[in-house]
N, C-alpha and C positions, 0 to 999 in steps of 0.2 A: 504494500500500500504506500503511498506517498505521501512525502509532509507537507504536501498540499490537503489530502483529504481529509488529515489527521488534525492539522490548525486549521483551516478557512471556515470562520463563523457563518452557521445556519443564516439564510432568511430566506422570505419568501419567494425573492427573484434572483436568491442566489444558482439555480438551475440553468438559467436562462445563459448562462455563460460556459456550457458544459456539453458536449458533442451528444445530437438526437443518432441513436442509429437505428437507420432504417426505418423510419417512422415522419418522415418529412412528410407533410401534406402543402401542394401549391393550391393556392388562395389567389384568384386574377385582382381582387380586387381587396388590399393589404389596407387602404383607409376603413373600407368597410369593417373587414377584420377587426382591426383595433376598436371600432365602436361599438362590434357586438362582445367582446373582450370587456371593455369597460363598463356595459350594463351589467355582465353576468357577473361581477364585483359588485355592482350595488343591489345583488338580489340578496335575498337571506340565506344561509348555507341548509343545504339540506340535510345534513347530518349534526343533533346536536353536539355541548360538549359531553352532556351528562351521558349521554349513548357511547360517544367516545370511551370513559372512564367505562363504562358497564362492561365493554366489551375487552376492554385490556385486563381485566380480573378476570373474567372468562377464559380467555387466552392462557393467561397465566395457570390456570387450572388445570388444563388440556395438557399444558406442559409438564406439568406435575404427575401427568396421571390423572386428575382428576374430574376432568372435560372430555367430551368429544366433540370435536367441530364436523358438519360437514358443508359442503357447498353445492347446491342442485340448482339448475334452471338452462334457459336456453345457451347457446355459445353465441348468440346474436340474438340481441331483442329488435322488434319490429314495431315503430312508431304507431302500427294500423292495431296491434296486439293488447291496446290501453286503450282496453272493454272493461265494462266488470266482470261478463260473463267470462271473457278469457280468464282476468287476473285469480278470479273466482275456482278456477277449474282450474290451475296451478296451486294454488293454497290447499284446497283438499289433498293434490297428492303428495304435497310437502308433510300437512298431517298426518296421513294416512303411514307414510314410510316412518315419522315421528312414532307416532304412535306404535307401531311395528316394533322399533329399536327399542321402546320405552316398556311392552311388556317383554321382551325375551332378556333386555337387559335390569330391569327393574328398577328403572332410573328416572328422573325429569329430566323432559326435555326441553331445551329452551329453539325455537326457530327465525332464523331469515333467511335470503334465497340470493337468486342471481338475478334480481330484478331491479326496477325502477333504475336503470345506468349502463346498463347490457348496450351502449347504443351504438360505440366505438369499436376497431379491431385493428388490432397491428397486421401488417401484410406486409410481404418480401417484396414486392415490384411497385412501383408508382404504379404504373401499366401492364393492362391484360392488350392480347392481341387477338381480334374477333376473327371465325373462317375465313371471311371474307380479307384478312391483310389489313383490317381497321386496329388503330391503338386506341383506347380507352381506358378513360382513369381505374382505373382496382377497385371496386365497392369497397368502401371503409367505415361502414355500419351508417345507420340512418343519423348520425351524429353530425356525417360527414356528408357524403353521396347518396341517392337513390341507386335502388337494385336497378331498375329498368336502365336501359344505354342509355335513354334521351336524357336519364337524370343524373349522370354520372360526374358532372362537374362538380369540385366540392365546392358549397354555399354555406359562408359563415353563418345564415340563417337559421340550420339547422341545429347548432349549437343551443340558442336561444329554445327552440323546439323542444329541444332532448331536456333540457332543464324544466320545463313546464310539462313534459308527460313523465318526467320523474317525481314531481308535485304530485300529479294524478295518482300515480303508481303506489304512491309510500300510503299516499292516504287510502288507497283502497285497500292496502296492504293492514294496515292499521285496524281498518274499519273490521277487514275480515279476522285479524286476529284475537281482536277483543272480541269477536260474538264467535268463534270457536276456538403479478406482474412476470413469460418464459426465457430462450436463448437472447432473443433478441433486443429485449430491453433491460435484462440484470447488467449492464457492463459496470465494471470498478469506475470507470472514469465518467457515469454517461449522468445525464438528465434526470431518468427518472431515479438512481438514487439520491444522487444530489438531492429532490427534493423532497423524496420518502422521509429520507435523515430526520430531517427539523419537524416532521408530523408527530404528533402524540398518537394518531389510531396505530391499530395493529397493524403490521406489513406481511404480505404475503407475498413470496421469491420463487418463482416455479423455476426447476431445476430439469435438465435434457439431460440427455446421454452424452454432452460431452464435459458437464460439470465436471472443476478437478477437484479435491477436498482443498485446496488449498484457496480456489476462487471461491468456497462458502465459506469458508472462514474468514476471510477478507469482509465480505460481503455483509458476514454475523457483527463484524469488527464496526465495518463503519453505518450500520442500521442501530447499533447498540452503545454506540458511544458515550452515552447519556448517562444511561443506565445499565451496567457492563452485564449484572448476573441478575437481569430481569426477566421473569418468567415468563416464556408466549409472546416476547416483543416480537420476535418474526416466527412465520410459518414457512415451514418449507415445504414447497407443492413438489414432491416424485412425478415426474408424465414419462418415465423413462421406458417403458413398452417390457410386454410380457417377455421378448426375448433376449432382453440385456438388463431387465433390473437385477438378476444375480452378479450380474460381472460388477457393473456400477454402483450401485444403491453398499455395500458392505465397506467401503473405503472411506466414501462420507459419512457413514454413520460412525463408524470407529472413530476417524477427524472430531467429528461434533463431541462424541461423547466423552473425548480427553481434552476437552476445552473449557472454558467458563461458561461456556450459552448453555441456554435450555431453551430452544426455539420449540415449535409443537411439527410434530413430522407427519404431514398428511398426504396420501395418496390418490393420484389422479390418474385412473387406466384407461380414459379416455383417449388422449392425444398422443399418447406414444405408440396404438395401438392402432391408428386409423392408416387405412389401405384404399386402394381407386379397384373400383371391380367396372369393364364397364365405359370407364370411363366418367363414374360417380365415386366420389369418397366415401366411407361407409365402416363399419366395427363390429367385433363378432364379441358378442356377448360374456362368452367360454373365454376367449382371450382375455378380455379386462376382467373379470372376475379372478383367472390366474395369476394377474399382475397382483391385484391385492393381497391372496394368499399369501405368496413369493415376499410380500413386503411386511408383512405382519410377522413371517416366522424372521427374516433377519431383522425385525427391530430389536425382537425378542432374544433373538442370539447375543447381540450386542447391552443388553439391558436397556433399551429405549421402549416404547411402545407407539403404536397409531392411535394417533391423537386427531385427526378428522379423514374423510373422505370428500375429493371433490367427483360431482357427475354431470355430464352435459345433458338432461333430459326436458321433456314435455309433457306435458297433459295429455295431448292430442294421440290418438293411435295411427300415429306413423309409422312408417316403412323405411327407417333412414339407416340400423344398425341391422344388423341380421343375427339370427337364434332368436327361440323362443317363441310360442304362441304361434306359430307358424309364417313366422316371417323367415322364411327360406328365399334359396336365390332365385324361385319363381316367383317373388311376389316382390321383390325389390326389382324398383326403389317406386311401385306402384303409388307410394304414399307421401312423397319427398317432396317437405316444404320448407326446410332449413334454408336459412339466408345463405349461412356456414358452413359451420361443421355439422356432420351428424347426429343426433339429438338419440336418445334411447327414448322407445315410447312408456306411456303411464304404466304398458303391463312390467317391460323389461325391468323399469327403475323397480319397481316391487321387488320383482323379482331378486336384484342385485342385492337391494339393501336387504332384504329374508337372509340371502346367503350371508353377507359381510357380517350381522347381526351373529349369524350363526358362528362363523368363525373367530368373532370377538368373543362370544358368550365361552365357546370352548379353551382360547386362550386365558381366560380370565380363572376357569376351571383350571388349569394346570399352571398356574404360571402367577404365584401373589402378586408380582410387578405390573402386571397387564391387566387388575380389577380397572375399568373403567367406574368412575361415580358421577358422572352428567352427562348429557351433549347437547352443546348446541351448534344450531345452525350460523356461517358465516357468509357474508357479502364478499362478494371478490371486488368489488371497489377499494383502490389501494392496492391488488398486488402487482407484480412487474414481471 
């Protein structure tokens, strides 16, 4: 790490001086820009602080052993998606897995999802290139661009947008609950931790296959500067795929667990497991379910334990993953409405969470380090 990162005082536009990689969005019109910039400062923040603090105990907990986090909902949210009826039909299945985990494990469950901010997405290319020999800009969530070609300009307008159907969002979220950051943007030198650093919320670091133990340590180093052996300040998201989490995932957890952190280690077998069948993206059920197993017994090797699970899922009975309920390769991708990535449908995620539940329940049984005593659900706003 460098004494640069090590002295150079937090603030809030201390970022702004700090290389984006691969995450550049062009704007034609840079005045405009800066005016919708300086409203969305004079809006109210949407997250309070008091939620803030609730959630870094939480955290804190998971990392102890005490919490479990998980993370479910779309991998793109959809401006058109802030219905009730939809928001409405995601909350149940949130419950419904909640509730699942809560009698096999016996425990309270606290929840939130991957909503109300989903609107944004990192992409490798400025530019797709259509059959036809056309370039056009990369759909970079309804934040940024429309899905359809003719809308694929990015408009600083929609900024403004995505902040007022995250209003919508939290309050339907609200309303329903009371009546029932990967490779590309973790870099040591880059933007986004620049300005994770100076945040009091919890951070969440998803980790690839080509993480070394020595860039999470760094990484733990300078997210934790504050406060060096504070419990759950960072999570660390696993997406390292059913075929290389044995080689990878046992190096870094050794690293972590001879260090001063106690970050919470949650697994994601989503992204590291997605395949093109086709010529559509897609995930096989049995795979990411393997990735989880694979990751539970080496925490446990090492004396750590899973401390949340992340899932890209839906309400909806989609056709976007394959296994299960008979979504085989004759019925895919029949049902494919992801902006994204592929999404597991309402039956799959069940399905998932029944197993993962099971497989905690049994390590918990063999193993006093791995009793889980809460979990709650976590927002992926903030990770990198």
């Amino acid at each position: 790490m460098s004494s640069k990162t090590e002295t150079t005082p937090w603030s809030v536009e201390s970022w702004k001086v700090m290389p984006l990689h691969e995450q550049i969005i062009s704007y034609q019109d840079k005045n405009h820009l800066q005016n919708v910039l300086k409203r969305l400062a004079e809006l109210p923040p949407l997250v309070s602080p008091t939620a803030i603090e609730s959630a870094r105990e939480d955290y804190a907990a998971a990392a102890r052993g005490e919490a479990f986090i998980l993370v479910a909902g779309d991998c793109a949210e959809s401006f058109e998606d802030t219905t009730t009826h939809i928001s409405n039909q995601k909350v149940a299945l949130l419950i419904s897995q909640a509730r699942h985990f809560e009698g096999v494990m016996g425990l309270p469950v606290h929840i939130t999802a991957r909503m109300a901010g989903q609107y944004s997405k990192p992409r490798s290319q400025l530019l797709e290139t259509l059959a036809d020999g056309v370039n056009v800009f990369t759909f970079r969530g309804h934040n940024v661009n429309g899905h359809k070609i003719q809308n694929r300009t990015p408009n600083p307008d929609r900024l403004l947008q995505g902040y007022w159907h995250s209003v919508a969002t939290l309050h339907l979220l609200q309303t329903a609950m009371t009546q029932g950051n990967y490779d590309r943007t973790r870099h040591l030198d880059g933007a986004h931790l620049e300005y994770l650093r100076g945040l009091r919320n919890p951070v969440g670091v998803k980790l690839g296959p080509s993480t070394s133990p020595e860039e999470v340590l760094e990484i733990l180093a300078k997210l934790c500067e504050q406060e060096l052996g504070e419990d759950g300040r960072v999570t660390l998201i696993t997406r390292l795929g059913a075929e290389k989490v044995g080689a990878v995932l046992p190096v870094l957890v050794e690293a972590v667990q001879a260090s001063p952190f106690r970050p919470v280690w949650m697994c994601d077998p989503c992204h590291g497991n997605t395949f093109t069948k086709d010529g559509v993206k897609t995930r096989q059920t049995s795979t990411m379910l393997s990735e989880v197993a694979q990751t539970i017994r080496i925490l446990s090797r090492f004396g750590a334990h899973l401390g949340g699970l992340h899932l890209e899922q839906t309400s909806k009975l989609v056709t976007e993953c394959i296994g299960l309920e008979g979504v085989d390769d004759g019925q895919f991708p029949e049902r494919y409405s992801s902006l994204c990535d592929p999404r597991l449908s309402c039956v799959q995620a069940r399905w998932l969470i029944e197993r993962v539940a099971s497989l905690l329940s049994q390590a918990s049984d063999t193993e006093e380090n791995a009793v889980v005593k809460n979990l709650w659900w976590f927002s992926e706003i903030g990770a990198v």
